[in-house]
C-alpha positions as CSV (number, residue, x, y, z in Angstrom):
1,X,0.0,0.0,0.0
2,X,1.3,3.5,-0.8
3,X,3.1,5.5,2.0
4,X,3.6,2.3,4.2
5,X,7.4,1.8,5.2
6,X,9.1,-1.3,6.0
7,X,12.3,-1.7,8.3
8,X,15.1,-2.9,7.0
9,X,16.9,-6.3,7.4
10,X,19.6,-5.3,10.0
11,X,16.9,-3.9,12.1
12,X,15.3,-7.3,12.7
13,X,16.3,-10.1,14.5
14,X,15.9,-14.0,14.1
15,X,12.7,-14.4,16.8
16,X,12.6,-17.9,17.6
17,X,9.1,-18.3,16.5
18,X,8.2,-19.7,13.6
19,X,4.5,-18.9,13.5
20,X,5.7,-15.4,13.8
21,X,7.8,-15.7,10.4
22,X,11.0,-15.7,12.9
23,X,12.0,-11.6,12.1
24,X,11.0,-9.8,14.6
25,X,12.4,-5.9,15.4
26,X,15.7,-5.8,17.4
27,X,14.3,-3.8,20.1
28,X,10.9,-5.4,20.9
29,X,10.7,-8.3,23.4
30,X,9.3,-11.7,23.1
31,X,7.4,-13.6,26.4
32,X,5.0,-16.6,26.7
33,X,1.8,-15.3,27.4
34,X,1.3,-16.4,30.8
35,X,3.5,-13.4,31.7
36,X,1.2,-11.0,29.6
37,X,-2.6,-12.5,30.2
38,X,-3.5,-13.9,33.7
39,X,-6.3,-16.4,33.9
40,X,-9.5,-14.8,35.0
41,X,-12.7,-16.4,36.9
42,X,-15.3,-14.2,38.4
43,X,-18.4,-14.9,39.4
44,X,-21.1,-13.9,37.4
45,X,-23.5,-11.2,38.0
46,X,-27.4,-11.6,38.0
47,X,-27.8,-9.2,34.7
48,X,-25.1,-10.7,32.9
49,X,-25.7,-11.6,29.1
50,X,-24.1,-14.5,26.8
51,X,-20.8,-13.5,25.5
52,X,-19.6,-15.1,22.3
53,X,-16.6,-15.6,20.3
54,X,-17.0,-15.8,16.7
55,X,-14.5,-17.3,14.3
56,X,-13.7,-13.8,12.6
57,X,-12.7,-13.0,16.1
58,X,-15.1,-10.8,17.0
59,X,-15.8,-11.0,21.0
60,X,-19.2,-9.6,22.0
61,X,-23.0,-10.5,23.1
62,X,-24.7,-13.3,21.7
63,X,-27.4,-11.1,20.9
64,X,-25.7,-8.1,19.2
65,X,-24.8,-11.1,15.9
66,X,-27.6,-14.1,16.5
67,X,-29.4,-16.1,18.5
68,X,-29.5,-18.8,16.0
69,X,-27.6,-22.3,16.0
70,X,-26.6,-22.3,19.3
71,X,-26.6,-24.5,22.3
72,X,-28.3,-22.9,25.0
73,X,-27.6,-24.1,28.6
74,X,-30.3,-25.7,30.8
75,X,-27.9,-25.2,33.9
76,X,-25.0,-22.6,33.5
77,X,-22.3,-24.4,35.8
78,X,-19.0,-23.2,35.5
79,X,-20.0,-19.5,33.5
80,X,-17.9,-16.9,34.4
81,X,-17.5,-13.0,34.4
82,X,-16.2,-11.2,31.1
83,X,-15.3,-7.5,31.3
84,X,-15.2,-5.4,28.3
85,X,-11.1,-5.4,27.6
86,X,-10.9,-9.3,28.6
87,X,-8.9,-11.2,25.9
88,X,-11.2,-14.4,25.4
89,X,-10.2,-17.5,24.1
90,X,-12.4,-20.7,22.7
91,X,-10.3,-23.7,23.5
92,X,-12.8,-25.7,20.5
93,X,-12.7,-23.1,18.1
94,X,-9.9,-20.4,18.6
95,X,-8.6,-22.5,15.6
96,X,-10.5,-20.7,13.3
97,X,-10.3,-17.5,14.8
98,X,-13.2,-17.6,18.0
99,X,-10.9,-15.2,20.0
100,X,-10.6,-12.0,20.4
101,X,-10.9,-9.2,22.8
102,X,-14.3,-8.7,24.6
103,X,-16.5,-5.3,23.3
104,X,-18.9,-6.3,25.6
105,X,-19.1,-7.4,29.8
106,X,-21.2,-10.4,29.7
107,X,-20.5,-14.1,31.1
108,X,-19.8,-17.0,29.0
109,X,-19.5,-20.7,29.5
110,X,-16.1,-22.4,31.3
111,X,-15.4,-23.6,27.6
112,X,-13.6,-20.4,27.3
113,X,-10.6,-18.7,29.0
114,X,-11.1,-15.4,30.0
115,X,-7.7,-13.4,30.4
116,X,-7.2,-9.9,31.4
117,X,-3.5,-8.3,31.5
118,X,-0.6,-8.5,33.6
119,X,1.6,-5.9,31.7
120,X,0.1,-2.7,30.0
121,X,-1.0,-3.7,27.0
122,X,-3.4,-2.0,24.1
123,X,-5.9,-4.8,24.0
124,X,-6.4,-4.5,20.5
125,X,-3.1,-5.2,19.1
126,X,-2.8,-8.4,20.8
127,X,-6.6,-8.9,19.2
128,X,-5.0,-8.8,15.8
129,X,-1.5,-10.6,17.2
130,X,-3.8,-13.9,17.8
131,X,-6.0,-13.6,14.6
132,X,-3.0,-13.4,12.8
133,X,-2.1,-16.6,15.0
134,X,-5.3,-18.5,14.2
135,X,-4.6,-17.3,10.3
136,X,-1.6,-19.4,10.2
137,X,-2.7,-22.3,11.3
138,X,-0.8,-22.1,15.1
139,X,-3.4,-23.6,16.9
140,X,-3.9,-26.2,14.5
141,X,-0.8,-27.3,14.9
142,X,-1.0,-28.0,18.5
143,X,-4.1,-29.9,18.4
144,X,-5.6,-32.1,20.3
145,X,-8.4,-33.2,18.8
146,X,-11.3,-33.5,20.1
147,X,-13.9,-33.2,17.0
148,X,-13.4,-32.8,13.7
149,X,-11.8,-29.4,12.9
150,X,-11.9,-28.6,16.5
151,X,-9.1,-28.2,19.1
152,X,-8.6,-27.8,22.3
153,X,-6.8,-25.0,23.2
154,X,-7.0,-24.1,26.7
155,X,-4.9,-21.6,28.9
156,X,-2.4,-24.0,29.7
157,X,-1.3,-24.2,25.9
158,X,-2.1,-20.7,25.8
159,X,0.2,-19.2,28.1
160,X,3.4,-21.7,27.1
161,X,2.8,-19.6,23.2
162,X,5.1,-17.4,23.2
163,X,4.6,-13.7,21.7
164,X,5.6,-10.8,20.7
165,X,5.9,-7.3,23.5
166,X,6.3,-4.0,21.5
167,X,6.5,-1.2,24.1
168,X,3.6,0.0,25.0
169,X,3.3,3.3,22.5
170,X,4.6,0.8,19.6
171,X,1.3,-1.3,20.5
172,X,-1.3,1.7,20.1
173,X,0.3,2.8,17.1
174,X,-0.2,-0.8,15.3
175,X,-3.9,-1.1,16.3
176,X,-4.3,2.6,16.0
177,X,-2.9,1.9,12.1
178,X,-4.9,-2.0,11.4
179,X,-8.1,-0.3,12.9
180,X,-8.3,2.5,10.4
181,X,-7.3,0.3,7.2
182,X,-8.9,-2.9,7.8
183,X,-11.6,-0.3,8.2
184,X,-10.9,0.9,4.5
185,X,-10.5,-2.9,3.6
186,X,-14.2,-3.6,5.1
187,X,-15.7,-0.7,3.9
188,X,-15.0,-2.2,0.3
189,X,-15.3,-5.5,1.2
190,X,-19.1,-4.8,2.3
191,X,-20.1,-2.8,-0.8
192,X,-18.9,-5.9,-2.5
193,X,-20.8,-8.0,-0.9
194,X,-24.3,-5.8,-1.0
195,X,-23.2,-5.5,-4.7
196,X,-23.6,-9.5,-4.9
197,X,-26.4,-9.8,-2.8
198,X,-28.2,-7.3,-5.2
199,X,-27.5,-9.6,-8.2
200,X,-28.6,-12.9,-6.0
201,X,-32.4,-10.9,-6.1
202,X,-31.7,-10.3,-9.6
203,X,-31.7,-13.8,-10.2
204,X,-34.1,-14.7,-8.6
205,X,-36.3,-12.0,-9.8
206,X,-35.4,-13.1,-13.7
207,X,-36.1,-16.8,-12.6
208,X,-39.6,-16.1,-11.5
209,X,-40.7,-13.8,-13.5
210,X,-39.9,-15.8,-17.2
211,X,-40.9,-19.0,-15.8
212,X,-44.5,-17.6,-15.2
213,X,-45.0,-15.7,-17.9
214,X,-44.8,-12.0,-17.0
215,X,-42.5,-11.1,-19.6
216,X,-41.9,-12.7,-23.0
217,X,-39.4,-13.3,-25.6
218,X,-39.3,-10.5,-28.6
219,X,-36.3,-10.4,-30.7
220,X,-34.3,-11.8,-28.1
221,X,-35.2,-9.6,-25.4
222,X,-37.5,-9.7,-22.4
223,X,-40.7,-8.0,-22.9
224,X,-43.6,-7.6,-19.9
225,X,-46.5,-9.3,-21.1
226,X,-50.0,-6.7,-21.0
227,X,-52.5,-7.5,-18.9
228,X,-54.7,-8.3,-21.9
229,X,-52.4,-11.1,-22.7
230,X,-52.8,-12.6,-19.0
231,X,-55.8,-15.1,-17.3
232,X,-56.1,-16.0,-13.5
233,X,-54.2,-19.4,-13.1
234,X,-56.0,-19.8,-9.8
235,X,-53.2,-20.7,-8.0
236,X,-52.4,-18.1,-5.3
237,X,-47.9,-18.6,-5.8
238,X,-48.7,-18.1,-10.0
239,X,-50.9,-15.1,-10.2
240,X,-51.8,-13.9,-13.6
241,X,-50.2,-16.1,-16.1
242,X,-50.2,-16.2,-20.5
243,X,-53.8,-16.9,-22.1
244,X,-52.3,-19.7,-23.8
245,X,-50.5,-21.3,-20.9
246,X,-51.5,-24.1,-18.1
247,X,-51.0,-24.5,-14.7
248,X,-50.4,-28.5,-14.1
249,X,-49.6,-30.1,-10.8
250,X,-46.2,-32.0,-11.1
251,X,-47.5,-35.4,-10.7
252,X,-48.6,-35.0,-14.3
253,X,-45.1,-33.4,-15.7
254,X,-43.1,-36.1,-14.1
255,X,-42.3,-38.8,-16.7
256,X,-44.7,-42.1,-17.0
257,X,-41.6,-44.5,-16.3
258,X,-41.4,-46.4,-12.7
259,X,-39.9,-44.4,-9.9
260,X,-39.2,-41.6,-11.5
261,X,-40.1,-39.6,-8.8
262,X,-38.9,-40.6,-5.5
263,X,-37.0,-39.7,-2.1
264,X,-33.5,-41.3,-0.8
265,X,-33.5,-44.2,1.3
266,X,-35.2,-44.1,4.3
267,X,-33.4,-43.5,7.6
268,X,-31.1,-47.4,8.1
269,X,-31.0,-48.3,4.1
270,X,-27.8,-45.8,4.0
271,X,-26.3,-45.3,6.9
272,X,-22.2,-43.7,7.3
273,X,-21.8,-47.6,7.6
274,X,-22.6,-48.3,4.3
275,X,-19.9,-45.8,3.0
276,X,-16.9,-47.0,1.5
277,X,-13.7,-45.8,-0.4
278,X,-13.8,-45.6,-4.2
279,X,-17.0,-47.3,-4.1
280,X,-19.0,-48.4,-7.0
281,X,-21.7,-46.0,-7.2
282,X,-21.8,-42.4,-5.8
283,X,-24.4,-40.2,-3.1
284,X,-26.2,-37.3,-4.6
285,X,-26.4,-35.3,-1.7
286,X,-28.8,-32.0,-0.8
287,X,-25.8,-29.8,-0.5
288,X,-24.5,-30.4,-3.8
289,X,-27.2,-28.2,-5.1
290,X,-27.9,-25.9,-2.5
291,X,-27.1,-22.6,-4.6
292,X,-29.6,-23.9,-7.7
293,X,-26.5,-25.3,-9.1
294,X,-25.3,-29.1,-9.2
295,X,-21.7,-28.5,-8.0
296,X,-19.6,-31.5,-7.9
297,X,-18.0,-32.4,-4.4
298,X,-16.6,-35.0,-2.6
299,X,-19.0,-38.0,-3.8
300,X,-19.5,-40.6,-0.6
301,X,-19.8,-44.2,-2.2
302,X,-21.2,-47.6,-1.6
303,X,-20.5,-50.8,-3.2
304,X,-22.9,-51.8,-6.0
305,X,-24.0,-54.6,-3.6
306,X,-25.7,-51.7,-1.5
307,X,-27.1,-50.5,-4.4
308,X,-28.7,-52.7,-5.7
309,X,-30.9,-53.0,-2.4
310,X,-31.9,-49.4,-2.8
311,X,-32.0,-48.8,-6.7
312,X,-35.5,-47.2,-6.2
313,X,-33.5,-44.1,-5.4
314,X,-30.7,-44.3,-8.3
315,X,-30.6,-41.1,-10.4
316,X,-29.5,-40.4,-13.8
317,X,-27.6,-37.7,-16.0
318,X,-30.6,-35.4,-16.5
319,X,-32.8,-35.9,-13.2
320,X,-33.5,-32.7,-11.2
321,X,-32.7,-33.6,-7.3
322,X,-34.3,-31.7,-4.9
323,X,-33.2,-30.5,-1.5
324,X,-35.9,-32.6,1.1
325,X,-34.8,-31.5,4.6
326,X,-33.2,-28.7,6.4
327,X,-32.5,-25.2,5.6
328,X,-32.3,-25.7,1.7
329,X,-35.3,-28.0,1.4
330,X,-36.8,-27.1,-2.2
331,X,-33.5,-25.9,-3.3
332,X,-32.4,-27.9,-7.0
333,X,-30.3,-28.7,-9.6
334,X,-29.7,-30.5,-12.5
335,X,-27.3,-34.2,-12.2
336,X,-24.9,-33.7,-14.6
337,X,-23.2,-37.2,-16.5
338,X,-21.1,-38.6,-14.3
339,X,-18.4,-41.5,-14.4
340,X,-20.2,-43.7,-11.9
341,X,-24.2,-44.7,-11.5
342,X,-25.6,-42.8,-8.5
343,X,-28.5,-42.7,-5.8
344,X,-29.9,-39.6,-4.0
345,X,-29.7,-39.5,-0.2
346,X,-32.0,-39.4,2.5
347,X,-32.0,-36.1,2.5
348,X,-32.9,-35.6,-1.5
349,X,-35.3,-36.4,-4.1
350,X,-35.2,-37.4,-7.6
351,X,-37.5,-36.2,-10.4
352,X,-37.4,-37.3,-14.4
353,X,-39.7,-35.4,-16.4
354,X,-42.0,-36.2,-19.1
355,X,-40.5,-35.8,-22.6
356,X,-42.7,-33.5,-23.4
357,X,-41.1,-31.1,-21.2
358,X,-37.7,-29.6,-20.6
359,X,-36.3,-30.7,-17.4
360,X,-34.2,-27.3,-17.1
361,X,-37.7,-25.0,-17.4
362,X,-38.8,-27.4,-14.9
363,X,-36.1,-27.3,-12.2
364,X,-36.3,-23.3,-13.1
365,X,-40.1,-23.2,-11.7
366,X,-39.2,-25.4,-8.9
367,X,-36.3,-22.6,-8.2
368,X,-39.2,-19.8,-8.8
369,X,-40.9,-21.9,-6.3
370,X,-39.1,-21.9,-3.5
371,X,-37.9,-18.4,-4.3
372,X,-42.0,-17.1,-4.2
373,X,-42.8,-19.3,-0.9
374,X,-45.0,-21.6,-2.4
375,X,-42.8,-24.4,-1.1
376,X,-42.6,-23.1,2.1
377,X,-46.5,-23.6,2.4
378,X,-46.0,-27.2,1.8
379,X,-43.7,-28.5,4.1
380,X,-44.6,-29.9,7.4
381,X,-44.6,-28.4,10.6
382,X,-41.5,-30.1,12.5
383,X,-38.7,-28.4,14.1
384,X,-36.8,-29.5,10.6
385,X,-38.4,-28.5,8.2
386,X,-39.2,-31.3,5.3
387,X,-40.9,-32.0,2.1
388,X,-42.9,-35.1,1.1
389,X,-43.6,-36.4,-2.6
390,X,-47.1,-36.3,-1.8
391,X,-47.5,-32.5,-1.5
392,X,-44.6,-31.6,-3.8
393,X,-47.2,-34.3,-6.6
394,X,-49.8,-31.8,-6.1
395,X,-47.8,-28.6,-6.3
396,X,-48.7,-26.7,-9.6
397,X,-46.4,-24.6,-11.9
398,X,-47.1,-23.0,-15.2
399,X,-46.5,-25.4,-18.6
400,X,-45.8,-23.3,-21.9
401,X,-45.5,-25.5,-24.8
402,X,-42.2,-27.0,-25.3
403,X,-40.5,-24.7,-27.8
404,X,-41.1,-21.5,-25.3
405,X,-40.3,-23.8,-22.5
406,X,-36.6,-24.3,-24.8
407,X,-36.6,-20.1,-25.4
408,X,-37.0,-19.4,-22.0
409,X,-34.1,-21.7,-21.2
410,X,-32.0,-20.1,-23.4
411,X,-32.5,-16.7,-22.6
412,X,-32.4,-17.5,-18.7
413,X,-28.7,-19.7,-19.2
414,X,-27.8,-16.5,-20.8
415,X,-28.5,-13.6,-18.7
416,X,-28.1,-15.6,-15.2
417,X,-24.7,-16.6,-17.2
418,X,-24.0,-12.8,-17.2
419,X,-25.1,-12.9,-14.0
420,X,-23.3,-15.3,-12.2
421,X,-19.7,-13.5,-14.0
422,X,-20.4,-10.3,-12.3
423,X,-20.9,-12.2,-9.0
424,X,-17.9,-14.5,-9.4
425,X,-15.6,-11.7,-10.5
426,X,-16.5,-10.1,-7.3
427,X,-16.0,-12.7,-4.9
428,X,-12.4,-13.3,-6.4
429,X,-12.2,-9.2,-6.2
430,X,-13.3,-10.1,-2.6
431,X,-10.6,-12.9,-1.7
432,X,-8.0,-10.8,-3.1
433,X,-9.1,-7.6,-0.8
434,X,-9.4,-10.4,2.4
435,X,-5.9,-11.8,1.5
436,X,-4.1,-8.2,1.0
437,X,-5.6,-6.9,4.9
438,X,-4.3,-10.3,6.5
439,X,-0.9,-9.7,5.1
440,X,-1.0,-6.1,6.1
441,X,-2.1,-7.5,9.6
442,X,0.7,-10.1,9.5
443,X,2.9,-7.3,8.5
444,X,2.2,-5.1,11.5
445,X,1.8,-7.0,14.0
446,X,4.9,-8.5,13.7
447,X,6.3,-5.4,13.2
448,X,7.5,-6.0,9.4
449,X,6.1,-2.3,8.8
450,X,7.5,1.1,10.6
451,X,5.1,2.4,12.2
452,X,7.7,4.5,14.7
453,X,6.5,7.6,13.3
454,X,2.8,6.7,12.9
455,X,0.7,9.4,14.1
456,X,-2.0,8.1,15.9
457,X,-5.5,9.3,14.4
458,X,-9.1,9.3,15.8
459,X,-11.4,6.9,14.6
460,X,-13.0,8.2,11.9
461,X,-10.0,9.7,10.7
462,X,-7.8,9.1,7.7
463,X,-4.4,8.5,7.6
C-alpha cells in the first residue's frame, strides 16, 4: 500500500518463532503469554448476558450477531465473568479464529478462557497478534483433537505460546494503524458484498418472472407481457399467467416411467456404515445443489452390492434432485453425466420429467418456487423442516408449450450466465481484498512495517 514503510533487514532479528515468520524488530521483546494474560474467573453477576466468540474474532454479546444455531444451557455451571477489555479464548474453536478481545461485559460458559492483562498492554493489538495466529494455522498445529476441525486449546497451551511485546506506544500505534485500514479494507469488502447480494435478487427475480410468464421473448429480449395477454391461473404462488399457458400439478409433468419420482433411502438403508472408499456408485447429496446449481464435491460411495438394495432411489444424467430437509429443502439442480451410477440420499429427491417437457424450465419453476414461498407452504410443521412427494405431486407450476419452454431456457442460461460473472468476479475481487488486509495485519503486528513515526489518528479519521 502506498506510503507504508518497511524496516530494514539489520533492524530485525531472528525471533525464535516460527508462526511469527522468525523476524522480529531488534528492540521489541518476546514472552510466553502467561507473563502478559493472567487467567480470570469471576463470578457472574445476576444481569449478565451471553458472550460469544466468533471465528472472525469478533468478542461480544450473543445477541448483538444471532441467537440462532446455538446450544443454550439448561444449567449454567462453570460460567464466568467477562469484562469489556478481557482477551477471550475458545479452547474448541480459537482454531478458526473464536478469539478476540471482549467489546462487551457479559459471562460465557467455562469452555472459554477469560484473560485480562498483567503488563500494559493496548488490548487491541494483541486482538490482531492472535488472529493473525489463528490465520496461520498455530493452533492447529498444536491440536488435540477432540472433534473434527476442532481443538482444544486451553490456557495452559495458551500461556506456554510465546509472543511478541512491543512497548507499549509501539502497541497503540499498530492497532491505531490496522483499525483505520482494515476499516478501508471492510468498507470495500461490504459494498462488495451488498453489490452481490443485489445480483442474487436479480436472479431470482429473472427466474420467476420468465418462468410464469410475466415477460416474454421479442427479438431476443424480455418484454412484460400486458394484462390483456394474461388469465387468473387460480393458484395463489402463480398469479396472472399467459392466455395460452396451463397450470399442471407436477405429478402430471413427471415422466410415465417407474420411480421416476422418488426420495432417498429411508433412515437405516444408507447409513455412514454403508460408505466405502472408491466405491462403485456415488451419493447425490442436498448440499450439492444448495445454490440452484449441481456443484460437484466430494462423492460418498457404496458398493454396488448396497445399491442394488436401494436402486428405487438411483438417479441419472438429467434428473433434477431436490433438497428434502433442512434449511435448503426445495433448493435444486440439474445431475450432470457422471463417471459412476448414482443414488440420492435421504435427504434428496429425484424427479425425471415427461419428454414433453424440458427438465431445465422445470427445475427453473421449482427454483421460482421456492424463491416465491410456495414451497414453504407445503412443508410440514417439525422443528426440521421437510418435504414429502405427496404435497410436492400436487404442487402446480405453469406449462408453456415446449418450444417457449426451450426459449426461456435459453435466454435465462444467458442472462443468469451474465449474471453469475459479475458475482464470481467479485467474490475473487473479494478474496484478493481479504488476502491483501491479512498480510497487512501479519505485516504489522509483527512489526515487518515502521510504524515508529505513525501518528495516531481518531477513529473516523484518515491517515
Amino acid at each position: 500500500m502506498d506510503g507504508i514503510k518497511y524496516r530494514s533487514a539489520d533492524e530485525m532479528k531472528d525471533s525464535g518463532i516460527q508462526w511469527l515468520g522468525r523476524l522480529v524488530p531488534l528492540d521489541w521483546k518476546v514472552y510466553r503469554a502467561k507473563y502478559i494474560w493472567k487467567k480470570e474467573n469471576r463470578p457472574v453477576q445476576p444481569d449478565d448476558m451471553v458472550v460469544t466468540a466468533f471465528r472472525d474474532g469478533q468478542v461480544t454479546l450473543r445477541e448483538n450477531r444471532r441467537t440462532e444455531g446455538f446450544t443454550f444451557a439448561i444449567k449454567e455451571i462453570g460460567y464466568q465473568r467477562v469484562l469489556k477489555g478481557d482477551l477471550v479464548i475458545s479452547a474448541m474453536d480459537a482454531f478458526a479464529g473464536a478469539m478476540g478481545i471482549s467489546e462487551s461485559t457479559g459471562k460465557c460458559s467455562p469452555v472459554y478462557s477469560v484473560c485480562s492483562p498483567f503488563k500494559p498492554v493496548e488490548q487491541a493489538y494483541y486482538g490482531y497478534l492472535l488472529k493473525d495466529m489463528a490465520q496461520k494455522n498455530y493452533i492447529l498445529s498444536l491440536a488435540k483433537g477432540i472433534r473434527e476441525r476442532s481443538t482444544d486449546f486451553r490456557y495452559a497451551e495458551f500461556g506456554d505460546t510465546i509472543l511478541t511485546y512491543p512497548t507499549i506506544l509501539e502497541q497503540r500505534k499498530i492497532a491505531n494503524f490496522l483499525n483505520i485500514k482494515c476499516a478501508q479494507f471492510d468498507s470495500i469488502i461490504a459494498k462488495k458484498e451488498q453489490l452481490i447480494a443485489k445480483l442474487e435478487e436479480a436472479k431470482k427475480s429473472l427466474i420467476s418472472e420468465v418462468v410464469t410468464g410475466k415477460v416474454k421473448i421479442v427479438d431476443g429480449q424480455l418484454v412484460p407481457r400486458q394484462p390483456e395477454e394474461m388469465k387468473n391461473s387460480g393458484v395463489e404462488w402463480l398469479g396472472m399467467i399467459p392466455k395460452e399457458w396451463n397450470a399442471k400439478k407436477i405429478k402430471y409433468i413427471k415422466s410415465s416411467k417407474r420411480n421416476s419420482f422418488v426420495d432417498g433411502p429411508f433412515g437405516s438403508n444408507l447409513k455412514s456404515e454403508h460408505y466405502v472408499d472408491d466405491g462403485d456408485v456415488y451419493i447425490v447429496e442436498s448440499g450439492f445443489i444448495s445454490t440452484g446449481e449441481f456443484l460437484n464435491k466430494d462423492f460418498k460411495t457404496i458398493t454396488n452390492s448396497h445399491f442394488n438394495t436401494i436402486k428405487r432411489s438411483s438417479c441419472t444424467e438429467g434428473d433434477i434432485v431436490i433438497a428434502k430437509i433442512g434449511a435448503n429443502f426445495g433448493m435444486s439442480g440439474i445431475l450432470p453425466k457422471l463417471d459412476k451410477p448414482s443414488v440420492v440420499s435421504g435427504n434428496s429427491l429425484k424427479l425425471s420429467v415427461a419428454e414433453q417437457y424440458s427438465n431445465k424450465y422445470i427445475q427453473y419453476s421449482l427454483l421460482a418456487l421456492r424463491f416465491q414461498g410456495a414451497i414453504h407452504f407445503i412443508v410440514n410443521g417439525s422443528a426440521q423442516p421437510a418435504l414429502t412427494l405427496g404435497s410436492l405431486n400436487e404442487l402446480k407450476m405453469c406449462a408453456p408449450p415446449i418450444i417457449e419452454q426451450f426459449e426461456i431456457v435459453e435466454i435465462s442460461d444467458r442472462k443468469l450466465g451474465i449474471i453469475n460473472n459479475q458475482i464470481n468476479r467479485n467474490l475473487y475481487q473479494i478474496s484478493l481484498l481479504k488476502s491483501a488486509k491479512q498480510s497487512l495485519i501479519t505485516e504489522a503486528v509483527t512489526g515487518k512495517i515502521d510504524l515508529r513515526d505513525w501518528e495516531i489518528i481518531e477513529q473516523g479519521g484518515a491517515s
